[in-house]
Every structure is written in structure tokens, then in C-alpha cells.
Backbone as a chain_set.jsonl record, in Angstrom:
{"seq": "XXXXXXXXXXXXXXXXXXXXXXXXXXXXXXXXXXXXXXXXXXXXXXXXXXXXXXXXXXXXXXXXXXXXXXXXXXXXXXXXXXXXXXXXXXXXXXXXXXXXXXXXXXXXXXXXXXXXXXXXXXXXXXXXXXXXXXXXXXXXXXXXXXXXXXXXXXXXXXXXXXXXXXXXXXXXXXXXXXXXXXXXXXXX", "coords": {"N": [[-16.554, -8.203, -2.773], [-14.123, -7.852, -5.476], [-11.293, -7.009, -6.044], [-11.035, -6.086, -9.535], [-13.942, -5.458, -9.486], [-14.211, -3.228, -7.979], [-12.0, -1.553, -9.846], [-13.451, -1.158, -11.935], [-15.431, 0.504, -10.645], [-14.043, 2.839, -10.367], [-13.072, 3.811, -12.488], [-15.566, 4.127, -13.6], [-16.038, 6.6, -12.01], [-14.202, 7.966, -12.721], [-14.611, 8.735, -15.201], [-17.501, 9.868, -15.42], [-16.382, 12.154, -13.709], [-15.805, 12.126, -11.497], [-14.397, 11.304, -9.378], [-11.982, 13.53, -8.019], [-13.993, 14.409, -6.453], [-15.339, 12.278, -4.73], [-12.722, 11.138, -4.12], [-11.125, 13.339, -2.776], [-8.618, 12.784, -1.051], [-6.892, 11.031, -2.507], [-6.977, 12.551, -5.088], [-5.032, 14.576, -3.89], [-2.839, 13.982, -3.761], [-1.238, 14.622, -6.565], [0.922, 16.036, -7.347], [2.41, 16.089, -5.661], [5.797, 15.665, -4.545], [8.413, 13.044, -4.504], [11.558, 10.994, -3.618], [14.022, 10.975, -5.83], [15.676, 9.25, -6.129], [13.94, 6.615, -5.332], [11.932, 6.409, -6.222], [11.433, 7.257, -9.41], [9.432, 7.671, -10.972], [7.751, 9.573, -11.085], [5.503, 11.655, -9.132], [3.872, 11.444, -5.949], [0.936, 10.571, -6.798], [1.081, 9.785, -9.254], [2.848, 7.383, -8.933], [0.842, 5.908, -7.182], [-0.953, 5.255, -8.814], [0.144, 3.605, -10.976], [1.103, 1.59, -9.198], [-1.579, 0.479, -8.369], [-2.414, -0.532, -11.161], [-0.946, -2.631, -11.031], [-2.379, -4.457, -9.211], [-3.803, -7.153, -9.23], [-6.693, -8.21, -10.622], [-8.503, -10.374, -9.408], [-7.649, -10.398, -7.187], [-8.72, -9.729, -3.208], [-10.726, -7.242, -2.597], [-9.793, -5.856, -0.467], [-7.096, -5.179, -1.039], [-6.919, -3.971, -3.351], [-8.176, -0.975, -2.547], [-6.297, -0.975, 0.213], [-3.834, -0.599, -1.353], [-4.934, 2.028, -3.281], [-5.14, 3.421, -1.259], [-3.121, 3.776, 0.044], [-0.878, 5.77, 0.302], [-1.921, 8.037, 1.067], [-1.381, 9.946, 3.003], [0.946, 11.227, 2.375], [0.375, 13.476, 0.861], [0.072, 15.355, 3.804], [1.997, 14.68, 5.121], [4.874, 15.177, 3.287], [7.988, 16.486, 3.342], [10.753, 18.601, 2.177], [13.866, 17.411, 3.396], [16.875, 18.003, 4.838], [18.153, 17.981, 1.9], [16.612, 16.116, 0.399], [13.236, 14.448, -0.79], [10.887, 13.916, 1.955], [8.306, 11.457, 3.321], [8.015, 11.335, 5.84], [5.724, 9.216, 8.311], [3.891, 9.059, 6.636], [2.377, 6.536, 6.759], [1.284, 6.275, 8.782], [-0.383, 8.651, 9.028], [-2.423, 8.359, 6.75], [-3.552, 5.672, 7.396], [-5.326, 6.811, 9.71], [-7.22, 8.131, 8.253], [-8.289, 6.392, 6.617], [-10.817, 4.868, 7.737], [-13.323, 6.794, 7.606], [-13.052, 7.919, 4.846], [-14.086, 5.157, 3.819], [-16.171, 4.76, 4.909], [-17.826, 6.702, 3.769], [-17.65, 6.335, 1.25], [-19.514, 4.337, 1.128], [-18.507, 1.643, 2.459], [-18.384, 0.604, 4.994], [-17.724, -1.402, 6.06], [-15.019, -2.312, 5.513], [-13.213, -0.686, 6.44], [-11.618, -0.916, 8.646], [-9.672, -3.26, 7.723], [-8.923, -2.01, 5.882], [-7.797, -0.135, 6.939], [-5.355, -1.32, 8.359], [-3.836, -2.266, 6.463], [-2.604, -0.104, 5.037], [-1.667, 1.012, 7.186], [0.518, -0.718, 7.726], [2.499, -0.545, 5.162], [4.527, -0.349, 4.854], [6.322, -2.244, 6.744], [8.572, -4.437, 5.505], [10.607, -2.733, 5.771], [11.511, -2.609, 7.92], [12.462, -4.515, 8.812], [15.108, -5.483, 7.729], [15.565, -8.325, 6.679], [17.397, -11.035, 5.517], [17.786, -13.8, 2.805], [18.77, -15.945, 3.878], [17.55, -15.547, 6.972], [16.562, -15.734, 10.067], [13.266, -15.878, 11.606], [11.95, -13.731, 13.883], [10.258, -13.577, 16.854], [8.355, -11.706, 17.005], [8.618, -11.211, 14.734], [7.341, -13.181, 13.244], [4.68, -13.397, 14.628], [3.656, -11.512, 13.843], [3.348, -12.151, 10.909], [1.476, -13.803, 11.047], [-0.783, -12.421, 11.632], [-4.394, -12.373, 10.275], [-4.52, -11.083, 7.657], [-2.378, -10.774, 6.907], [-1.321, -11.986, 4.529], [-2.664, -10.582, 2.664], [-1.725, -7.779, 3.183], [1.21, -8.75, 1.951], [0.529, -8.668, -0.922], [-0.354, -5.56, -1.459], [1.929, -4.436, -0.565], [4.08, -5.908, -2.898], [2.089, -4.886, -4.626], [2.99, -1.842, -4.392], [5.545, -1.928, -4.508], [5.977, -2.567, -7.338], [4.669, 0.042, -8.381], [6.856, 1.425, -8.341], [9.679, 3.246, -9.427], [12.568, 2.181, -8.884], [15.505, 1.773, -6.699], [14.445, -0.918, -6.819], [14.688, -2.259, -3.851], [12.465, -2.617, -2.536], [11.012, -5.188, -3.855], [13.106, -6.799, -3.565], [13.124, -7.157, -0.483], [10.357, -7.819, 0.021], [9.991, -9.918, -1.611], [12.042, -11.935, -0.33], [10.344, -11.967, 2.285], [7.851, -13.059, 1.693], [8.44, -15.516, 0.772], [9.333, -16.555, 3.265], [7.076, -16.126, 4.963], [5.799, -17.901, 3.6], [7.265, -21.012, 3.874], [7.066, -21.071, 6.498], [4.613, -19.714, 8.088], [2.368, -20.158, 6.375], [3.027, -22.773, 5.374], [2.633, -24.074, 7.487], [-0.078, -24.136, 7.74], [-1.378, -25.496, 5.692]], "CA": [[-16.237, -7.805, -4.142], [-12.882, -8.516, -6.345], [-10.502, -5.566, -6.705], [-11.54, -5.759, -10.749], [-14.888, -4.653, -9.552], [-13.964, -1.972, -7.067], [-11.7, -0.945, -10.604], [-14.279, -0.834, -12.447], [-16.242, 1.839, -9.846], [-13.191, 3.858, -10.101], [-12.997, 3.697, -14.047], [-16.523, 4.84, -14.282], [-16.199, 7.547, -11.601], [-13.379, 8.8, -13.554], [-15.202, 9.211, -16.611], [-18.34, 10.623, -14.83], [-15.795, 13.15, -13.465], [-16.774, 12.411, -10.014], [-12.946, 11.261, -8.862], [-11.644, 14.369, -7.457], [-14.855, 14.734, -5.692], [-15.629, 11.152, -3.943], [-11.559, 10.618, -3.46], [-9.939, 14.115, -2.417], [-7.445, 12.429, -0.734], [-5.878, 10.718, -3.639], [-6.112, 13.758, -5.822], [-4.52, 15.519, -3.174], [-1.204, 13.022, -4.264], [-0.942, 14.881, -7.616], [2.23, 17.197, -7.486], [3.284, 15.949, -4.49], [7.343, 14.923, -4.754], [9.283, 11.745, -4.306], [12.605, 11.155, -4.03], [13.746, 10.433, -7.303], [16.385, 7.498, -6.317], [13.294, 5.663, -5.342], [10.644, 7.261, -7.225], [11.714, 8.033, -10.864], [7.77, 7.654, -12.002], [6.999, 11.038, -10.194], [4.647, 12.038, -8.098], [2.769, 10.44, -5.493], [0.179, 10.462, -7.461], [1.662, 8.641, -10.608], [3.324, 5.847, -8.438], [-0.219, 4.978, -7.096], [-2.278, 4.723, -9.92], [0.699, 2.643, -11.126], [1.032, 0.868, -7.962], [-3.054, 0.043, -8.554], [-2.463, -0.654, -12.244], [-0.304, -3.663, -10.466], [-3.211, -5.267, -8.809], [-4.872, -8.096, -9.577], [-8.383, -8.09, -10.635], [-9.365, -11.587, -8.253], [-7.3, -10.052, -5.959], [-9.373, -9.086, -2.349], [-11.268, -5.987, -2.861], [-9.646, -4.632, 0.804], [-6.131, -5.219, -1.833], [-7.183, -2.553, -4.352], [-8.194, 0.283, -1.817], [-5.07, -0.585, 0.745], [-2.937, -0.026, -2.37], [-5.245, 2.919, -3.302], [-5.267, 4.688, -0.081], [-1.782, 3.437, 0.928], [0.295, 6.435, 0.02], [-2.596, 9.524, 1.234], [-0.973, 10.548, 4.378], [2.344, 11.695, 2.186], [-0.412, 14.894, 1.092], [0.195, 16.363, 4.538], [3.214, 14.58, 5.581], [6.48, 15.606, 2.385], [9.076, 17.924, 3.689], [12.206, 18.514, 2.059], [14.776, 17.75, 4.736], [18.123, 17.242, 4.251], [18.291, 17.38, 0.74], [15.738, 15.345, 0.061], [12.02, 14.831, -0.376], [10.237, 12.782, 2.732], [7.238, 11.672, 3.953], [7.657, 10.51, 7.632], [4.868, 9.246, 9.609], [2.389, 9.026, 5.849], [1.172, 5.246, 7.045], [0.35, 6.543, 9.846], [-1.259, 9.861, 8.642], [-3.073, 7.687, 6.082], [-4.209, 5.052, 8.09], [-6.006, 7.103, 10.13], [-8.332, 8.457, 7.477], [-9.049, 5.235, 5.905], [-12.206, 4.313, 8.056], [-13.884, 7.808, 7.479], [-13.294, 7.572, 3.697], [-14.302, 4.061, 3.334], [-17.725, 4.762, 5.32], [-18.274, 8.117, 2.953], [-17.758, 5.778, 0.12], [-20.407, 3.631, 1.366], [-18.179, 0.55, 2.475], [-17.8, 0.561, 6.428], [-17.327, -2.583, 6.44], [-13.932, -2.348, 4.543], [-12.26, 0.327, 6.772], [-10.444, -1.401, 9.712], [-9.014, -4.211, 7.129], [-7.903, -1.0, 4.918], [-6.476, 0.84, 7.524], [-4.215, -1.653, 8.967], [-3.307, -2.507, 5.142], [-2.118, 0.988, 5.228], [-0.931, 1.511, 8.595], [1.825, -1.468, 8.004], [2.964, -1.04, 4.048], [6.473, -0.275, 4.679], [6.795, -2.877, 7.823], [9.464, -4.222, 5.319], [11.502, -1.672, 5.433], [12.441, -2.355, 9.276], [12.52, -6.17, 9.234], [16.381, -6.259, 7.348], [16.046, -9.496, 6.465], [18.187, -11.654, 3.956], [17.634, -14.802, 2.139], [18.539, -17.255, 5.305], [17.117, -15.262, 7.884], [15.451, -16.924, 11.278], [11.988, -14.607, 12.03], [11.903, -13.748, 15.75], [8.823, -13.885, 17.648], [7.405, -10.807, 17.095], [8.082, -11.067, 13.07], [6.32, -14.265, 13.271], [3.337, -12.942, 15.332], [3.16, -10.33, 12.697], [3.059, -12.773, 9.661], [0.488, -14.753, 12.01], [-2.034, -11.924, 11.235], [-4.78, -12.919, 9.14], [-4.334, -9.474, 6.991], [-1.257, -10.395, 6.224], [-1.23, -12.205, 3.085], [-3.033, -8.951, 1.781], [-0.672, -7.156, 2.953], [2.422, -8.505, 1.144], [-0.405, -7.855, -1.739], [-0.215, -4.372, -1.128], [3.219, -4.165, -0.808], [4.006, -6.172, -3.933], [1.913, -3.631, -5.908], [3.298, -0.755, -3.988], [6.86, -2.185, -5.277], [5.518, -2.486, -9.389], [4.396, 1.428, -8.958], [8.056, 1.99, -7.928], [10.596, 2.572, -10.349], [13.633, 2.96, -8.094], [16.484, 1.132, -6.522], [14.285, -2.307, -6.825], [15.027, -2.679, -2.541], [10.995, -3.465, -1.938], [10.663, -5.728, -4.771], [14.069, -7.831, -2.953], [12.726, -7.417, 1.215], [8.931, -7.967, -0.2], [10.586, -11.164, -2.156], [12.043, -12.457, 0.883], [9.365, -11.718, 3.782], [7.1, -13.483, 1.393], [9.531, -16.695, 1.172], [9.7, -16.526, 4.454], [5.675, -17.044, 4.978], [5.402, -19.646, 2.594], [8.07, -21.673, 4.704], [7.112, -21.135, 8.122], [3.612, -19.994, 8.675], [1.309, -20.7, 5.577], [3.387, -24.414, 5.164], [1.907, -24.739, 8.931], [-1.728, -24.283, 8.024], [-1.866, -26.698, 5.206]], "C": [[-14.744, -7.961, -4.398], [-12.46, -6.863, -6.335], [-10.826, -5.248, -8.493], [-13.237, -4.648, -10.549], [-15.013, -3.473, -9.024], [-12.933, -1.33, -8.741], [-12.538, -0.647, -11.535], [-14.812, 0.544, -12.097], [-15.346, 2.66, -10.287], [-12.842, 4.263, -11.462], [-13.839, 4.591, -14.314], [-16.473, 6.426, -13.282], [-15.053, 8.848, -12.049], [-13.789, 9.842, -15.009], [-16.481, 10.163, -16.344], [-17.603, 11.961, -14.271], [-16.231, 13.289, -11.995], [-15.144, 11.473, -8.902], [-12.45, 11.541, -8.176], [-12.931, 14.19, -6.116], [-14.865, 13.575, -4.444], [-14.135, 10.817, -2.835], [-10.715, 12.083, -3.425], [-8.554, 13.521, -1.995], [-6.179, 12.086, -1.56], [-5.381, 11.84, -4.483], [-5.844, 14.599, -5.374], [-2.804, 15.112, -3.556], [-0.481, 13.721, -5.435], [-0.025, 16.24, -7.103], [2.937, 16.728, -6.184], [4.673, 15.156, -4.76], [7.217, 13.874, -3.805], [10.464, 11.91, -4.104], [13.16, 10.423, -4.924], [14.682, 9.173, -7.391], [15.315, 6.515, -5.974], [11.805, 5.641, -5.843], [10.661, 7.943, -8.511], [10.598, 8.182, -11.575], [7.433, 8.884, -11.59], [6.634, 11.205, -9.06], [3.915, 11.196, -7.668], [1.543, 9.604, -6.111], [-0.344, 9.117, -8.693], [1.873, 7.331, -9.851], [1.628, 5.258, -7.906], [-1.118, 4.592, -8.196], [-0.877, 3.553, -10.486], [1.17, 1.301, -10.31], [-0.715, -0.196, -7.758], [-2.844, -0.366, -10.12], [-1.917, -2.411, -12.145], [-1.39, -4.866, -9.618], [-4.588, -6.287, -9.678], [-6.222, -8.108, -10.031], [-9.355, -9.117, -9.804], [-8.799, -10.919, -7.951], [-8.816, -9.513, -4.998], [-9.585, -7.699, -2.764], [-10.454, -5.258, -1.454], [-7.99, -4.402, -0.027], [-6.415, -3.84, -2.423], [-7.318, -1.199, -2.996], [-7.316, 0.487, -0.663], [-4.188, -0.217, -0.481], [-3.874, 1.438, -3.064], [-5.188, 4.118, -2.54], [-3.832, 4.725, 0.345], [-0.304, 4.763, 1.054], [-0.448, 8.227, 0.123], [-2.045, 10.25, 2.002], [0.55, 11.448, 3.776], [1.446, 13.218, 1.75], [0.106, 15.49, 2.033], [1.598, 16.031, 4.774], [4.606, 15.42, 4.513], [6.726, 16.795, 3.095], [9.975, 17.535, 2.364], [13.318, 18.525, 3.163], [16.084, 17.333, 4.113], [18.802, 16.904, 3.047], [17.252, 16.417, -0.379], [14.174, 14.841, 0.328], [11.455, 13.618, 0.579], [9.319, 12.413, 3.011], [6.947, 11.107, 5.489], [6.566, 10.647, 8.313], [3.173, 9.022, 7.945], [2.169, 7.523, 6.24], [0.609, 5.821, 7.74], [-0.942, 7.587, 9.381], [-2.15, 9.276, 8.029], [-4.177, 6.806, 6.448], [-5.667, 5.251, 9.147], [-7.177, 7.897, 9.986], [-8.871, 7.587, 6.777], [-10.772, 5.152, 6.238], [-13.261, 5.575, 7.65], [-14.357, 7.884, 5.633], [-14.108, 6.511, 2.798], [-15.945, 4.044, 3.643], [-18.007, 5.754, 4.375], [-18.48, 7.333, 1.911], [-18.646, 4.548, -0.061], [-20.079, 2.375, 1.799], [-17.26, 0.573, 3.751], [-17.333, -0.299, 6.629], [-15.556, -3.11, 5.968], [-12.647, -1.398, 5.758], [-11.373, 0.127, 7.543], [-9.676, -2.233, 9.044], [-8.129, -3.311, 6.567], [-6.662, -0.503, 5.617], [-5.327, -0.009, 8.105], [-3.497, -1.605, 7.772], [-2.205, -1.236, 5.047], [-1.207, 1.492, 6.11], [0.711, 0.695, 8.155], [2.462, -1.799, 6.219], [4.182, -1.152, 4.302], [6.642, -1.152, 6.084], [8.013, -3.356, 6.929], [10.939, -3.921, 5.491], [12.51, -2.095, 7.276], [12.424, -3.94, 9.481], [14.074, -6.614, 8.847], [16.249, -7.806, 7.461], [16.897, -10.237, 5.218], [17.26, -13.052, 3.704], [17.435, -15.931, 3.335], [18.625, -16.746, 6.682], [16.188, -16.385, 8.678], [14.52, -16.124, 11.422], [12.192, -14.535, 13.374], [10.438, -13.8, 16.095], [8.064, -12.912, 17.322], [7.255, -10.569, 15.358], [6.82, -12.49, 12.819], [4.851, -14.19, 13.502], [2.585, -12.364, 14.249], [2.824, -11.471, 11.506], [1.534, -13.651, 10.053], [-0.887, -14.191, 12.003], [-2.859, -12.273, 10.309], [-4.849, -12.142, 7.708], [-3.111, -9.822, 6.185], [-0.54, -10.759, 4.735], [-1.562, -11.109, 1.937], [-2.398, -8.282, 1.696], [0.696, -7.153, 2.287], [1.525, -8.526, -0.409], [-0.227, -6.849, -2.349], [1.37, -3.973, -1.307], [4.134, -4.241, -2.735], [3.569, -4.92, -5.235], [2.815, -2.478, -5.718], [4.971, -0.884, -4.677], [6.839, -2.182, -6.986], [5.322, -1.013, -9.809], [5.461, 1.96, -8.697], [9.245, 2.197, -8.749], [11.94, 3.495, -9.698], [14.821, 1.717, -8.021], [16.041, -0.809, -6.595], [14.581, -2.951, -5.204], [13.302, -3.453, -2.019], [10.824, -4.536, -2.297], [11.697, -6.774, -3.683], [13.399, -7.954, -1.046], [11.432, -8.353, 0.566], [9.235, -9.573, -0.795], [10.91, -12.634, -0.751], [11.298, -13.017, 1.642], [8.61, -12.82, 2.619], [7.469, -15.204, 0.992], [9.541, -17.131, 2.305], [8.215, -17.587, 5.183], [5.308, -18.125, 4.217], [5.739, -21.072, 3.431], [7.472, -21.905, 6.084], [5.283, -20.747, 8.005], [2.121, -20.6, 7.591], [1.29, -22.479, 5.111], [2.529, -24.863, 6.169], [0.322, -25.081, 8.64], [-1.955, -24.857, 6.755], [-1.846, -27.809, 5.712]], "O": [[-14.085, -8.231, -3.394], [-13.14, -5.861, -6.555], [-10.851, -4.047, -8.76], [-13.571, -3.618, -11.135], [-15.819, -2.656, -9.469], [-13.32, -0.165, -8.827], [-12.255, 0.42, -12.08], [-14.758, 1.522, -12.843], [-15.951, 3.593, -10.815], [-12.17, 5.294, -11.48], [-13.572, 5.613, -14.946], [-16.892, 7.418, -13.879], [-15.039, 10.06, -11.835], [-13.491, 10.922, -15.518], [-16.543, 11.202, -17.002], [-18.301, 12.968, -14.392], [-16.813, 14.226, -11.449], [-15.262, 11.204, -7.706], [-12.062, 10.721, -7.344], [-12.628, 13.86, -4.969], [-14.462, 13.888, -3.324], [-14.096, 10.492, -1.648], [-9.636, 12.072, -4.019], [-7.513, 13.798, -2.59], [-5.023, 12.503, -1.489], [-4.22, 12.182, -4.704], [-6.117, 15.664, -5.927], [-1.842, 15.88, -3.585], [0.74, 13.574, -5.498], [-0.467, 17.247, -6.551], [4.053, 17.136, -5.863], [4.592, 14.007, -5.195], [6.479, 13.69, -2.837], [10.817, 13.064, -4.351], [12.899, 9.22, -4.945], [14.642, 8.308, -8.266], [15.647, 5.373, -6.294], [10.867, 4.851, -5.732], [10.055, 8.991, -8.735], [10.609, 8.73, -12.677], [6.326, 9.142, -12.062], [7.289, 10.962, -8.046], [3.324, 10.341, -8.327], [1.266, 8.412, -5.975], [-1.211, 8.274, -8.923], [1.195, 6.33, -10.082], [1.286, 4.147, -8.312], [-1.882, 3.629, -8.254], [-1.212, 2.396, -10.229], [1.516, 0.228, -10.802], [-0.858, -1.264, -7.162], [-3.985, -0.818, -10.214], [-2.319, -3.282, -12.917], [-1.054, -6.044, -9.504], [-5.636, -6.15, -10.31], [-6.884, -7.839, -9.029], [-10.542, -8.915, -9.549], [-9.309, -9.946, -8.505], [-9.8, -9.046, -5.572], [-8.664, -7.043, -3.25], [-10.53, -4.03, -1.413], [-7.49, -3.34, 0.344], [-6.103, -2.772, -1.897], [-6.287, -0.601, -2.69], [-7.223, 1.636, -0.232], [-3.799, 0.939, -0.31], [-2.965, 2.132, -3.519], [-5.183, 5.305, -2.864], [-3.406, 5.692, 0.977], [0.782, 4.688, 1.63], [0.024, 9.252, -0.37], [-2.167, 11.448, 1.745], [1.177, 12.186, 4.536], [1.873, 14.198, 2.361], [0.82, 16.403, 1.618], [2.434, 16.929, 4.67], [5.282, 16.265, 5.1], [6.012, 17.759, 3.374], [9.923, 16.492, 1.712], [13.619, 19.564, 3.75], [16.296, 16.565, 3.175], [19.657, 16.032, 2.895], [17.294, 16.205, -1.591], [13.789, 14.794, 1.497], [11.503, 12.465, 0.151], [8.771, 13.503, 3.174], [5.95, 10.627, 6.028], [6.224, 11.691, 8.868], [1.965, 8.902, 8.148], [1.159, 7.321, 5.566], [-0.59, 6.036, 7.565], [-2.144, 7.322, 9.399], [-3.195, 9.49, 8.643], [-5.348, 6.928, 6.088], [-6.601, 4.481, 9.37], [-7.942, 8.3, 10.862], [-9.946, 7.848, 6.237], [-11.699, 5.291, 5.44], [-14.316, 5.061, 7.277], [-15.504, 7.9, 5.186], [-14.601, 6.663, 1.681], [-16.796, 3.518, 2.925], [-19.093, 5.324, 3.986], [-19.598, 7.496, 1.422], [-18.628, 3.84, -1.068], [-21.032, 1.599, 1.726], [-16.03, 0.569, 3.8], [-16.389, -0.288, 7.42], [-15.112, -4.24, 6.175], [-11.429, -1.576, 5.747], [-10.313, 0.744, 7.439], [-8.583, -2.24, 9.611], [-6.908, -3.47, 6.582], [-5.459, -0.407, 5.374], [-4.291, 0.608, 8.349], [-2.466, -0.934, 7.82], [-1.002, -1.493, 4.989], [-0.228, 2.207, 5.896], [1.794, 1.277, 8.222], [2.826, -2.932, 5.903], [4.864, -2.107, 3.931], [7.387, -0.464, 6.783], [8.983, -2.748, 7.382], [11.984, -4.565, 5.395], [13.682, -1.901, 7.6], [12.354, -4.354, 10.638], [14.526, -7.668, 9.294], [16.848, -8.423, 8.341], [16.883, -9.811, 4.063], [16.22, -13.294, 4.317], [16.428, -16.565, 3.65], [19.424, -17.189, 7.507], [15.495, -17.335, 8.312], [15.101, -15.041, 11.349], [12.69, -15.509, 13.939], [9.596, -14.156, 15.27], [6.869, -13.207, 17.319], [6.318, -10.033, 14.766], [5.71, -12.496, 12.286], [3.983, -14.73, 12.817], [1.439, -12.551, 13.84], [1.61, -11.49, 11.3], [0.703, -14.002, 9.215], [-1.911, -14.839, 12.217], [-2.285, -12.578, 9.263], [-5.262, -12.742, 6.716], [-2.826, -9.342, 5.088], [0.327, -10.185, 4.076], [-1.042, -10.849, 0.852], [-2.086, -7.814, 0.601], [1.329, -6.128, 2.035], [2.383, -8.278, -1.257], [0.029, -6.844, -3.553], [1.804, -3.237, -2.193], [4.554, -3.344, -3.466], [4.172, -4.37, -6.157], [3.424, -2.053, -6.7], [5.472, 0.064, -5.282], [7.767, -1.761, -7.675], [5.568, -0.599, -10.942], [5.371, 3.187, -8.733], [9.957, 1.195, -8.804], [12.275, 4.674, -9.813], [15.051, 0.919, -8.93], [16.848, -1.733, -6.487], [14.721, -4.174, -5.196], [13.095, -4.475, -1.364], [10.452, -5.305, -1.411], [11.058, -7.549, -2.97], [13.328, -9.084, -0.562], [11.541, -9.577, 0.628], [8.545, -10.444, -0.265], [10.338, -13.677, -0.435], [11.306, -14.229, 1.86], [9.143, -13.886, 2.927], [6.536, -16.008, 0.986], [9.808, -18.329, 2.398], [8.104, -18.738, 5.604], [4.533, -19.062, 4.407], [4.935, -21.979, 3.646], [7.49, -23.01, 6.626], [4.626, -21.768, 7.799], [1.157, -21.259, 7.98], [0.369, -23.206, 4.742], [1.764, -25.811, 5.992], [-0.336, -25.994, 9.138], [-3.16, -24.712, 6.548], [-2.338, -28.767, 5.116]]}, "num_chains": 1, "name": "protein.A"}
């Protein structure tokens, strides 16, 4: 199925009022803080449905529900530390409720694609790369996944539900430059 049709389900289960119920997790996102230099849309909550508002309708259906689920794990994870609100460790936390959710929601077959989707949104974030970066072996490996086109997907949206310093939107720009060049040029 197409992420339009998986929006659809989620359209009508909205209106049925059956939302909360099917997806606790998500509306567990609602009130939960951001920090507002990279989150001026609000709450967890807000940035994903705007973050999903960003996806494609062909897009892969495992697209829509990694960018749906991609931001559950900040529920248990936000502190305030330091001044500021965090969520360290929500891929992970997230990730590891995907497959459970995805079978409840009747679509087992979906849950290991989701959860990595999930597990690796912010890889990004630790790659520092610029414009005329070389990849090393192990970024390479990583782009080498077959997931991974989904995943800068995922990201992509996850950068549109963001209204902050614009830093995802420039790495996510990059990294995805990067694959074009080197490993997706290879397999045409």
C-alpha cells in the first residue's frame, strides 16, 4: 500500500474517533515540549502530524508510519536538562515499540522496515558532513542499506514538520547528494 492509502486509514479513524485508541503512542506526543530553537511548531505532537502532512501520497507505505511513529519514544524519553527540553535515546525508545504496534494494527509485516526507519532518523545528525565530503566505509555501508532511500524519506519529512534552525533540511540535503553520486549512480 501507498502512504496516501495508509492516510486515508488514519483520516477515517480520526473521524470515527478511534485515533487515540488504535495509536496511544502518538497521542501520547500531545503536550509533550520541544526545544523551541528547533521546534517553534510546538509539541511533539504538532511537528508530527506536520512532519506526516510532508509525505508523499506514492510515497512507500513503511514512509508514512516511519514518519508517523518516528518521534514516539520522546513520550517517555523529554527531560528538561540544562536549560533545555530533550529527548535522548527517543529513536531508540521508539524503535523498539514499532513491531508490537504495527502487528496490533494488523500489519506485521511492516514492523522491522518501520522500526529501523525509526531507529536511524537522526543518523544525520552524527555524520557532519559538508558539500565536498568523501563518505568513509561505514557511511557508505550505511547508505548501501536497502531502507535507506526511505529513510532519507523520513527524514526529509521529519525536516518539513520542523520549523527551526533549517540544520536537517541542509545535512538531509547533502547525505542525499551524496547517494545520488556514489551509491544509487552505481546501480544504474
Amino acid at each position: 500500500m501507498l502512504a496516501g492509502d495508509f492516510r486515508n486509514l488514519l483520516e477515517k479513524w480520526h473521524r470515527e474517533g478511534l485515533f487515540d485508541l488504535l495509536l496511544p503512542e502518538v497521542a501520547a506526543l500531545r503536550g509533550v515540549p520541544q526545544p523551541e530553537d528547533f521546534h517553534k511548531e510546538g509539541d511533539a505532537f504538532t511537528h508530527t502530524m506536520l512532519a506526516l502532512a510532508a509525505v508523499d501520497d506514492l510515497s512507500d507505505g513503511r514512509v508514512f508510519w516511519g514518519v508517523l511513529l518516528h518521534d514516539i519514544g520522546k513520550a517517555a524519553t523529554t527531560e528538561f536538562i540544562k536549560g533545555r527540553w530533550r529527548a535522548y535515546g527517543h529513536d531508540n525508545a521508539g524503535a523498539a515499540k514499532v513491531s508490537a504496534i504495527m502487528s496490533r494494527l494488523g500489519l506485521p509485516e511492516l514492523g522491522a522496515d518501520v522500526a529501523w526507519l525509526v531507529k536511524h532518523h537522526h543518523f544525520h545528525f552524527s555524520w557532519q558532513v559538508r558539500g565536498d565530503a568523501k563518505l568513509t566505509r561505514q557511511q557508505r555501508r550505511f547508505m548501501e542499506h536497502p531502507l535507506f532511500p526511505l529513510l532519507l524519506e523520513v527524514c526529509a519529512a521529519d525536516a518539513a514538520g520542523s520549523i527551526g534552525t533549517g540544520a536537517k533540511e541542509r545535512n538531509i540535503g547533502i547525505i542525499a547528494d551524496l547517494y545520488e553520486e556514489t551509491v544509487a549512480g552505481e546501480k544504474r
